[in-house]
C-alpha positions in Angstrom: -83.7 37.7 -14.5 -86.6 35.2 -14.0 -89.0 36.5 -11.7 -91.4 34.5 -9.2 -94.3 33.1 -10.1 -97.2 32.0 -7.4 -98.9 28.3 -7.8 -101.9 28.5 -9.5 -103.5 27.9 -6.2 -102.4 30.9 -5.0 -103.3 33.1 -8.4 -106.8 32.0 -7.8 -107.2 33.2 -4.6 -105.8 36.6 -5.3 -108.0 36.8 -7.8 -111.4 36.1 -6.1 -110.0 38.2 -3.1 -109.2 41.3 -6.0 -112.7 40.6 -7.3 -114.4 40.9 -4.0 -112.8 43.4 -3.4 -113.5 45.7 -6.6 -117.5 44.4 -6.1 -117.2 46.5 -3.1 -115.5 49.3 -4.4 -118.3 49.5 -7.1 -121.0 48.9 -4.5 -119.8 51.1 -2.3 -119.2 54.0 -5.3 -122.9 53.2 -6.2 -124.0 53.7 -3.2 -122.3 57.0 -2.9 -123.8 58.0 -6.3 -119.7 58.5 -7.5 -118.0 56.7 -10.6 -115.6 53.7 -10.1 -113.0 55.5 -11.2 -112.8 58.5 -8.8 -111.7 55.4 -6.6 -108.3 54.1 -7.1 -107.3 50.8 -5.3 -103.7 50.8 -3.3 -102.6 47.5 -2.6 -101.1 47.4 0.9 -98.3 44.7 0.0 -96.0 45.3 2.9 -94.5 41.7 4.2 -96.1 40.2 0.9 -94.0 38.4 -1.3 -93.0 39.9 -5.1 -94.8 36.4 -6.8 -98.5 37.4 -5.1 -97.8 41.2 -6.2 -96.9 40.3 -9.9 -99.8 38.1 -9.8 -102.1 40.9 -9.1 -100.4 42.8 -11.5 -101.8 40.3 -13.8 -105.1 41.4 -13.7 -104.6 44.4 -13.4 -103.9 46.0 -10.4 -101.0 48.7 -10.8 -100.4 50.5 -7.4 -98.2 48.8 -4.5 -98.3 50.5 -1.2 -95.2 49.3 1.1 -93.9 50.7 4.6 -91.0 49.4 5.1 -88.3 50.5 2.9 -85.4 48.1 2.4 -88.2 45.6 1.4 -89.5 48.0 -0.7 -86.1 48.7 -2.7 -85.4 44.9 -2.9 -89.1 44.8 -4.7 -88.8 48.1 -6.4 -85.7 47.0 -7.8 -87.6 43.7 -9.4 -90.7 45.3 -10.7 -89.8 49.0 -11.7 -92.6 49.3 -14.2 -95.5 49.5 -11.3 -96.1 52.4 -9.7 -94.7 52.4 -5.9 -96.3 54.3 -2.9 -94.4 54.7 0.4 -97.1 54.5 3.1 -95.6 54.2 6.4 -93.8 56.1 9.2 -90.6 57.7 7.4 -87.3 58.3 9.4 -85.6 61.4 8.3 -81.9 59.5 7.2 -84.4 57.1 4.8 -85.9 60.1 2.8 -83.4 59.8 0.2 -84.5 56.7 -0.9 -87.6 57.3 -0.5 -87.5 60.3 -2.6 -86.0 58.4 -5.4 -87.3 54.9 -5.8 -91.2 56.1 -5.6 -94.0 57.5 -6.7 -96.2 58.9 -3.6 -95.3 59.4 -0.9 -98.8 58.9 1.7 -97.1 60.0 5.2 -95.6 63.1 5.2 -95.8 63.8 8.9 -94.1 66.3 9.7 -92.1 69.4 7.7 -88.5 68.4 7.6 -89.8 65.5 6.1 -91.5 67.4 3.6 -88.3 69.4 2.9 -86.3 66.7 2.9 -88.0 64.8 0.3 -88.1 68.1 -1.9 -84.3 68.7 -1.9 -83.6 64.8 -2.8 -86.0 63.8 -5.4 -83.7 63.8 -8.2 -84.5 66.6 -10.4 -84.6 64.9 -14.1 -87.7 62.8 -12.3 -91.5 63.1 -12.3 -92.2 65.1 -9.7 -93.0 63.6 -6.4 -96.4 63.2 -5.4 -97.1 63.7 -1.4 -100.1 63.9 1.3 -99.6 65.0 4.6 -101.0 62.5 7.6 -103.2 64.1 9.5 -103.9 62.8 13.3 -107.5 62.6 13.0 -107.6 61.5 16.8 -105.1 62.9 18.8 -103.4 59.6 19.4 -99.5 60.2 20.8 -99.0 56.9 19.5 -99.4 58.4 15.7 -97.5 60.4 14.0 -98.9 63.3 11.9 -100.1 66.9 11.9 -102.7 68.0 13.8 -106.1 69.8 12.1 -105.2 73.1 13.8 -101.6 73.7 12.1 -102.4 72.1 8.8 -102.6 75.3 6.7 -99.6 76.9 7.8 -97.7 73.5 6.7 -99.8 73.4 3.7 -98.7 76.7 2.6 -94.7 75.9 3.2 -94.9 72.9 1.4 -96.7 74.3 -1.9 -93.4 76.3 -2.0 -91.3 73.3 -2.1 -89.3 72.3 -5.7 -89.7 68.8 -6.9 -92.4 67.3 -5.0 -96.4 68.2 -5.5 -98.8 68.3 -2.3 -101.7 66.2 -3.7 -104.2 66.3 -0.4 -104.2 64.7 3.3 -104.1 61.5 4.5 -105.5 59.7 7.9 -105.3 56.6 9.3 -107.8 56.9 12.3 -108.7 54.4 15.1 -110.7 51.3 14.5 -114.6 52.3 14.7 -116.4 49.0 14.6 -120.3 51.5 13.9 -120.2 52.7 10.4 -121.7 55.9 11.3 -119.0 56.6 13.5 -116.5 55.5 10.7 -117.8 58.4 8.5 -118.1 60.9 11.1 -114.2 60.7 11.5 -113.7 60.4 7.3 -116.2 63.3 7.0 -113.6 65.9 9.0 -110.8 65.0 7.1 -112.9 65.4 3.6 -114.0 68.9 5.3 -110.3 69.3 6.1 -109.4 68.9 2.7 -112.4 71.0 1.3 -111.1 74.6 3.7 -107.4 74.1 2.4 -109.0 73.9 -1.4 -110.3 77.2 -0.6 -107.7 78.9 1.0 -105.2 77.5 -2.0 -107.3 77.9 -5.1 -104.3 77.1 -7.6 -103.1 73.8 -5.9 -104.4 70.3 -7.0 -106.2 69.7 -3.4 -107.4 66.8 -5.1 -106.5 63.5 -3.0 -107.8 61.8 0.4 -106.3 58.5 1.1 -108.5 57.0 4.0 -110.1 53.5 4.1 -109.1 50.0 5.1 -110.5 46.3 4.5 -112.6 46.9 7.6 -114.2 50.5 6.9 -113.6 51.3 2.5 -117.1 51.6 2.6 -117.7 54.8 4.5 -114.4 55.8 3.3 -115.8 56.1 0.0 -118.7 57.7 1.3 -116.9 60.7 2.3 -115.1 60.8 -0.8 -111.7 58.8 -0.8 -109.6 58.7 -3.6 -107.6 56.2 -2.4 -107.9 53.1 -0.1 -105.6 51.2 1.0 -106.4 47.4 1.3 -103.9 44.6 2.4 -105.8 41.9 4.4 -109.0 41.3 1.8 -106.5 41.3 -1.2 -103.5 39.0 0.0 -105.2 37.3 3.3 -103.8 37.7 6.3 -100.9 34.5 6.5 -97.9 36.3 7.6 -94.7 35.5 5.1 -92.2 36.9 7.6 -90.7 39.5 6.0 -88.1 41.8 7.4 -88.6 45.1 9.1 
């Protein structure tokens, strides 16, 4: 099967966004007195068509993040060899897919979700890594667990077959003051720091938190992952489905 390729128009501009985009990772990681690679880069590739993601891939960048899952599978199913994160809400009759096609899992909301995911990742898989979304702000509008009734979800989860509870996710509301965006990074990186220490033996290792607009104090308070989709790809709209 031939794949898509994108003019070479396009493949330039990828590339000086993915370049801008790593100069502030490194900056940023500098700034933080952390190495560049305790920083890993998810591209947020939701309604972003499979010729701009292979070209990406091209230079090197490995991880797709995508929320909505039958345009996921229909990529997925095209480009098996990268590795594939589920990042938005999840609906409990689309975990089986979910569970099988990728490789993280970011938004783990709620338990049944957890334990859903854990009974259908096929067992002769790598095991399935997961974060739970934590509602930094309160917001009814988001999903996600709230700070107070983390460990008693952290502790049933650990117990779960077939999946492995990396760390926490957020996605809090827009701060335009960068002091105010690390305030709200820095609770959940002290989150993630009391449920290291109430769970010694698990790898509490991961915080995905950042955007285009705020990476920068993201990284400052120590996020493993950010998620960028508007500096890499731009922000034309290809009209993809839901």
């Amino acid at each position: 099967m031939s794949l898509p390729h994108a003019t070479p128009q396009r493949q330039q501009q990828l590339q000086e966004n993915f370049q801008k985009v790593e100069q502030r990772i490194e900056e940023a990681c500098h700034e933080a007195g952390r190495p560049r690679e305790s920083v890993q880069l998810l591209a947020v590739s939701k309604t972003k068509p499979l010729e701009d993601i292979l070209s990406l891939a091209a230079i090197g960048q490995q991880a797709f993040g995508e929320n909505y899952l039958q345009e996921a599978l229909d990529k997925i199913a095209q480009a098996p060899e990268l590795e594939w994160h589920f990042i938005g809400p999840i609906q409990s009759n689309k975990t089986r897919p979910i569970a099988e096609n990728f490789a993280w899992v970011h938004s783990v909301d709620r338990l049944k979700i957890a334990r859903r995911l854990s009974e259908q990742r096929p067992p002769n898989a790598a095991t399935l890594k997961i974060l739970l979304e934590i509602n930094l702000d309160e917001e009814s509008s988001k999903a996600g667990f709230n700070e107070q009734d983390i460990e008693d979800a952290v502790s049933e989860v650990l117990q779960m077959p077939h999946i492995e509870l990396r760390g926490l996710m957020a996605i809090p509301m827009i701060r335009s003051d960068f002091e105010g965006q690390r305030a709200v990074f820095r609770r959940l990186k002290k989150l993630l720091g009391a449920l290291q220490k109430k769970f010694p033996d698990a790898r509490l290792d991961t915080l995905s938190m950042g955007m285009s607009g705020d990476l920068e104090a993201a990284i400052m308070e120590g996020a493993t992952w950010i998620r960028i989709g508007t500096d890499l790809f731009g922000a034309r709209d290809y009209g993809s489905k839901s």
